[in-house]
C-alpha positions as CSV (number, residue, x, y, z in Angstrom):
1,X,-18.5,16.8,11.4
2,X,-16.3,18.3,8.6
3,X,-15.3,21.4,10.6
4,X,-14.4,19.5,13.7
5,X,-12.6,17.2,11.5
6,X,-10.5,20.5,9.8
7,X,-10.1,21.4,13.6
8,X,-8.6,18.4,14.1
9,X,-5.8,18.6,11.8
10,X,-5.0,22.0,12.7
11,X,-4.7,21.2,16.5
12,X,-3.4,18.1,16.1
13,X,-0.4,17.6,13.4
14,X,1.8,15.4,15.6
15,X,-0.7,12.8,16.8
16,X,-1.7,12.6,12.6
17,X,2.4,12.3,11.8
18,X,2.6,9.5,14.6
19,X,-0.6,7.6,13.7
20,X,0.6,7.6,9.6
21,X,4.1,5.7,11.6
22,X,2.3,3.6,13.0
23,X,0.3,2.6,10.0
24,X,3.5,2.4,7.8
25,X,5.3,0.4,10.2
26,X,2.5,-1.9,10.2
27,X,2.2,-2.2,6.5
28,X,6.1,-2.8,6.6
29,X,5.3,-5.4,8.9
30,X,2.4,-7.3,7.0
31,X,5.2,-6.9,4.0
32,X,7.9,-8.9,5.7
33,X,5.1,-11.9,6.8
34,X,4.3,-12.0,3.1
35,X,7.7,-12.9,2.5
36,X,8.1,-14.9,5.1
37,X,5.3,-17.1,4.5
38,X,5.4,-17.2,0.6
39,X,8.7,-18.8,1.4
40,X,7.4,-21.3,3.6
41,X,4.8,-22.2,0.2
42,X,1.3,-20.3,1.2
43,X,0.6,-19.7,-2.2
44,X,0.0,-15.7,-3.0
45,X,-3.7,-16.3,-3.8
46,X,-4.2,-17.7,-0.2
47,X,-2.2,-15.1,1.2
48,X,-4.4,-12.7,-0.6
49,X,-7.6,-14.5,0.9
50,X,-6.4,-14.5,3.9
51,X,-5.1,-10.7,4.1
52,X,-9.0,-9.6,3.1
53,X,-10.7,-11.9,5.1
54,X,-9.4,-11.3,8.7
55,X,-9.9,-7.6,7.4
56,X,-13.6,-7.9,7.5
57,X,-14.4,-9.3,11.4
58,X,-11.6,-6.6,12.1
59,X,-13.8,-3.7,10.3
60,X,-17.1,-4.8,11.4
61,X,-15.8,-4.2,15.2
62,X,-14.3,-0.7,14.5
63,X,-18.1,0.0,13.1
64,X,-19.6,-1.0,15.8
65,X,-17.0,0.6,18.0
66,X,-17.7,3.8,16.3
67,X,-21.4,4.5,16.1
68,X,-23.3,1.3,14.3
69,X,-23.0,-0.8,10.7
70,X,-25.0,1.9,9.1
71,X,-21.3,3.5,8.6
72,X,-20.9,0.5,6.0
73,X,-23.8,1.6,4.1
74,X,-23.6,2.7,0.7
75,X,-25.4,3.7,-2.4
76,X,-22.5,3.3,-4.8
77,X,-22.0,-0.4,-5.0
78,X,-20.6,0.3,-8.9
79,X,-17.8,3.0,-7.8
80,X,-17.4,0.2,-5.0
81,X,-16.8,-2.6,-7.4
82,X,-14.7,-0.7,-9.8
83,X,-12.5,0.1,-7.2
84,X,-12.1,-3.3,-5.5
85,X,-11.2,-4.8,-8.7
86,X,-8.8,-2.3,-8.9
87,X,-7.1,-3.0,-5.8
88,X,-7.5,-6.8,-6.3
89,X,-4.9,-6.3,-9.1
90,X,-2.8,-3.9,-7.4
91,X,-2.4,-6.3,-4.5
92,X,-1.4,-9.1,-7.0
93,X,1.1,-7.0,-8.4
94,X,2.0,-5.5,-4.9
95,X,2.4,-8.8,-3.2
96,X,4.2,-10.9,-5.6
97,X,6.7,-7.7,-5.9
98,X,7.3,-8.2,-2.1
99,X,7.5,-12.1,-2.6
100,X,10.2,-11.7,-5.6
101,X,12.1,-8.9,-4.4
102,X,14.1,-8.1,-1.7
103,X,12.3,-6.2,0.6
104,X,14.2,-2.9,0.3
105,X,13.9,-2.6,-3.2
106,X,10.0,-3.8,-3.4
107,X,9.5,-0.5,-1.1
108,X,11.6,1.5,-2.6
109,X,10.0,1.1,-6.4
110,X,6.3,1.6,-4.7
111,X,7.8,4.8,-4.0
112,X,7.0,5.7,-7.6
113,X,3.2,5.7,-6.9
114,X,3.5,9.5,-6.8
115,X,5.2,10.0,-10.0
116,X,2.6,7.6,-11.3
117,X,0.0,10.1,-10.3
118,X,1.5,12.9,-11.7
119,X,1.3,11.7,-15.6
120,X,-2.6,10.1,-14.8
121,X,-3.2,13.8,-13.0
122,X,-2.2,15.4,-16.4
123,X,-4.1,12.0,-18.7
124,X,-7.1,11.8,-17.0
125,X,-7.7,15.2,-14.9
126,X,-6.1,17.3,-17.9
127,X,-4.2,19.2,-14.7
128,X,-1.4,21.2,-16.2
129,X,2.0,19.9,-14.9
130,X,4.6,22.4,-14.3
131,X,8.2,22.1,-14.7
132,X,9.1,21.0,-10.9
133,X,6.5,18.2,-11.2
134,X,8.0,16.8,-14.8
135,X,11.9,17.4,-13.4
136,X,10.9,15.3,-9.8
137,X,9.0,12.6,-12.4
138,X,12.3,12.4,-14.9
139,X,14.6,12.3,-11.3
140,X,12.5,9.0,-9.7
141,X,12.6,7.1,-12.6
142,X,16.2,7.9,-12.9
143,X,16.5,6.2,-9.6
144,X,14.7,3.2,-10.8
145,X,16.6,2.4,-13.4
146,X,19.9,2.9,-11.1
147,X,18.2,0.4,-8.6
148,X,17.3,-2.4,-11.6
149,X,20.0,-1.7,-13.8
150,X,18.7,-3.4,-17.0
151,X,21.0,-5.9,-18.7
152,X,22.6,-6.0,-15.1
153,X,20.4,-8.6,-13.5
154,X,21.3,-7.2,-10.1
155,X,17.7,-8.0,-9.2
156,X,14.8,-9.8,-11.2
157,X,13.0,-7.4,-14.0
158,X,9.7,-9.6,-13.4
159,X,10.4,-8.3,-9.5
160,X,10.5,-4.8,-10.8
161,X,7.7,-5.0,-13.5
162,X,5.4,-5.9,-10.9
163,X,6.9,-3.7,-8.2
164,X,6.6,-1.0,-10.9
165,X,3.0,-1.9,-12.2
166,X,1.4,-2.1,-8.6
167,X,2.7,1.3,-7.8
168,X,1.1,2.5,-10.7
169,X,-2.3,0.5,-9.4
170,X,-1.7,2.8,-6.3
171,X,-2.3,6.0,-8.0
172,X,-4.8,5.0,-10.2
173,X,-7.0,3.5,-7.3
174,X,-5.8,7.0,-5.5
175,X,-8.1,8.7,-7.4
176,X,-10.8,6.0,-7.3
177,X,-10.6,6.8,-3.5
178,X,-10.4,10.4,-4.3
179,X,-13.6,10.1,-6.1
180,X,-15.4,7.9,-3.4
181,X,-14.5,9.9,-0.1
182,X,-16.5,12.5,-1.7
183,X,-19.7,10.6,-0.4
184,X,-18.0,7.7,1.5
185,X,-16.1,7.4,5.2
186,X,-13.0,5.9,5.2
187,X,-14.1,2.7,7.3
188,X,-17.1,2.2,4.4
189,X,-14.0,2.3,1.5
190,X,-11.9,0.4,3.3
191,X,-14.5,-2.4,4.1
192,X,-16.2,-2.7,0.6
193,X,-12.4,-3.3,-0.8
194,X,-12.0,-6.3,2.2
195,X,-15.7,-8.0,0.7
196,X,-15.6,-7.4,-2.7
197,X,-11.5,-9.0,-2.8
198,X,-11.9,-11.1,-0.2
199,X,-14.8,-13.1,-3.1
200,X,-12.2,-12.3,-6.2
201,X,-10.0,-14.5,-4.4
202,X,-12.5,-17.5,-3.7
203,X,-12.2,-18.8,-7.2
204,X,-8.3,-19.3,-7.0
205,X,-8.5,-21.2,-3.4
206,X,-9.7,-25.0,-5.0
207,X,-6.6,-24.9,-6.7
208,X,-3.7,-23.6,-4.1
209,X,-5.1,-24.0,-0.6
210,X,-3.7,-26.5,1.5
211,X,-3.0,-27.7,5.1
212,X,-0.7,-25.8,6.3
213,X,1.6,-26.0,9.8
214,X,0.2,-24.0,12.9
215,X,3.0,-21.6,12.5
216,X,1.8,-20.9,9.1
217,X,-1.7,-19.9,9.8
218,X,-0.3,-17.4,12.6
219,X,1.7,-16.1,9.7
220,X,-1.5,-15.2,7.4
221,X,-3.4,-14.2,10.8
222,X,-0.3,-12.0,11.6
223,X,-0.8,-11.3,7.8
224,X,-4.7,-9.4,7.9
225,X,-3.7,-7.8,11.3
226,X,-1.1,-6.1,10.2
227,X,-2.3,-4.9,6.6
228,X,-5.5,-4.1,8.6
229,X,-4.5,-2.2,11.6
230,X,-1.9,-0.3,9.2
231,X,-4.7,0.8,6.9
232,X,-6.6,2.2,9.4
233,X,-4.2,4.1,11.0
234,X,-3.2,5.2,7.7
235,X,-6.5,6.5,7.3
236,X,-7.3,7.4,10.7
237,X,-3.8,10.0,10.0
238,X,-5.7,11.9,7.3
239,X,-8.3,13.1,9.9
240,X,-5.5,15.1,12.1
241,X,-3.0,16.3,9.3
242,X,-3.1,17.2,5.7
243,X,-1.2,15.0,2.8
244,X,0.7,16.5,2.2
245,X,2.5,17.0,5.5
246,X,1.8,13.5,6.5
247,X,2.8,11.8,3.6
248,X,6.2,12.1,4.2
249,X,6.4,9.9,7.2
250,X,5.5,7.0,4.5
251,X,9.3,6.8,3.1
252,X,10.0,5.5,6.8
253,X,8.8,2.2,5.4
254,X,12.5,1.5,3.7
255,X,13.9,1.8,7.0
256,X,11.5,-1.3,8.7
257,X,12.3,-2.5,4.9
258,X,16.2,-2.8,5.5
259,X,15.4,-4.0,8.7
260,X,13.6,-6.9,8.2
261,X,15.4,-7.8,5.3
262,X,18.8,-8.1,7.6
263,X,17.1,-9.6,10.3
264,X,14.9,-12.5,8.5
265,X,16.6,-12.6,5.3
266,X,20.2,-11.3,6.0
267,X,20.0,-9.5,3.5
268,X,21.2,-5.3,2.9
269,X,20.2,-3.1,0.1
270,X,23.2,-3.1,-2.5
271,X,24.5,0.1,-3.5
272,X,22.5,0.9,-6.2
273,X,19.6,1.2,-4.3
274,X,21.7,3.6,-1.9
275,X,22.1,5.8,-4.7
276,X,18.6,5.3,-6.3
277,X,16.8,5.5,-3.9
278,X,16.9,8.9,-2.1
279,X,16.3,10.0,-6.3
280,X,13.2,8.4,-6.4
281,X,11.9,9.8,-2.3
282,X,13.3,13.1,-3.1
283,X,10.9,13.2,-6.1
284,X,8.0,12.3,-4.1
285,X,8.9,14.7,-1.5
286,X,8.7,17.4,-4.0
287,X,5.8,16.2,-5.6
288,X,3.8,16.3,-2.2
């Protein structure tokens, strides 16, 4: 299986570049319904439920589509756990950046996630970091603070705190996944996450569900499709291309970013993000 898979991304660079733009725009896409719906009041713990648990009839069928549940199976329930709870708080963080932010600028600062990596790369895997990896980290974060200018209130700093903080939940649970796809398939990471989050959010439902219009509900269904179908091509990318060259096609997100924003919000990036942002993608570039 490995050496058909390495085959794979040799023969097939193209079909991995146009999956992983699929899976971007569909992330994009789940991103705009976010914001759409937290402004019609679905509460962010219900959009959480909701994005997790159409997930899980969604991943059950690509199982069985691929060869039987006993893909799900798994004798690292702990890793599993840690790395659900993980991305429970990332997706707080994540979502309620989307929900207070424009759109553009919530994409833009999860572009960080890379320079994020680099300093837990050098905390926690003791990798030595060179001087194009420290220059490209000093760069992004120069483009951050251009985008939230502090003191400036051009956006809110509770917007970018969280933008900031769940792009920093990305590369942490980066090497969580890093660790697990030693022994795990993608669909078996991706599946546990849906369970495991989909019961974190239980607790909070008591206290913000509520009936919501029809239109609404086709908002969180469009929601988990979405996020779903956009994680698994993401993934599904990784088996025809390497990272690094694939990884790339992820900055195309600010594009369905600007787009959404001026078609359901009418709203365009100011020009601070103009300037900031192709700071904080050209650092990720080079870090890739």
């Amino acid at each position: 299986m490995a050496a058909g898979m390495t085959a794979s991304a040799t023969d097939r660079p193209l079909l991995a570049l146009v999956l992983r733009l699929g899976g971007i725009a569909g992330i994009a896409t789940m991103a705009a319904l976010i914001k759409i719906a937290s402004d019609r009041g679905v509460h962010i713990a219900e959009i959480i439920f909701w994005r997790q648990g159409i997930a899980i009839p969604m991943l059950l069928g690509w199982a069985l589509a691929r060869g039987g549940l006993a893909s799900l199976g798994t004798k690292r329930p702990r890793a599993h756990l840690m790395r659900s709870v993980y991305g429970f708080v990332g997706m707080v963080l994540n979502f309620g950046a989307v929900i207070l932010l424009p759109l553009a600028e919530a994409t833009t600062f999860s572009f960080t996630a890379p320079l994020w990596a680099v300093i837990l790369s050098m905390v926690i895997l003791h990798e030595k970091v060179g001087l194009w990896r420290w220059s490209s980290v000093v760069a992004g974060f120069a483009g951050v603070l251009i985008i939230a200018q502090p003191g400036g209130h051009a956006i809110p700093l509770g917007g970018a705190a969280a933008a900031l903080g769940g792009a920093f939940m990305v590369a942490l649970i980066s090497l969580q996944i890093r660790d697990l796809g030693r022994t795990e398939k993608p669909v078996t990471i991706v599946f546990w996450f849906a369970a495991i989050s989909t019961l974190l959010a239980l607790p909070a439902l008591p206290f913000t569900m509520r009936v919501h219009a029809i239109g609404d509900y086709a908002l969180l269904a469009g929601i988990g499709v979405a996020g779903t179908v956009g994680q698994l091509l993401i993934t599904a990318a990784l088996r025809y291309g390497q990272v690094s060259s694939v990884i790339v096609m992820d900055y195309s997100a600010l594009v369905w970013a600007t787009l959404y924003g001026w078609l359901f919000f009418a709203v365009l990036p100011p020009a601070a993000t103009w300037i900031g942002a192709p700071l904080i993608i050209a650092a990720g570039v080079i870090i890739a």
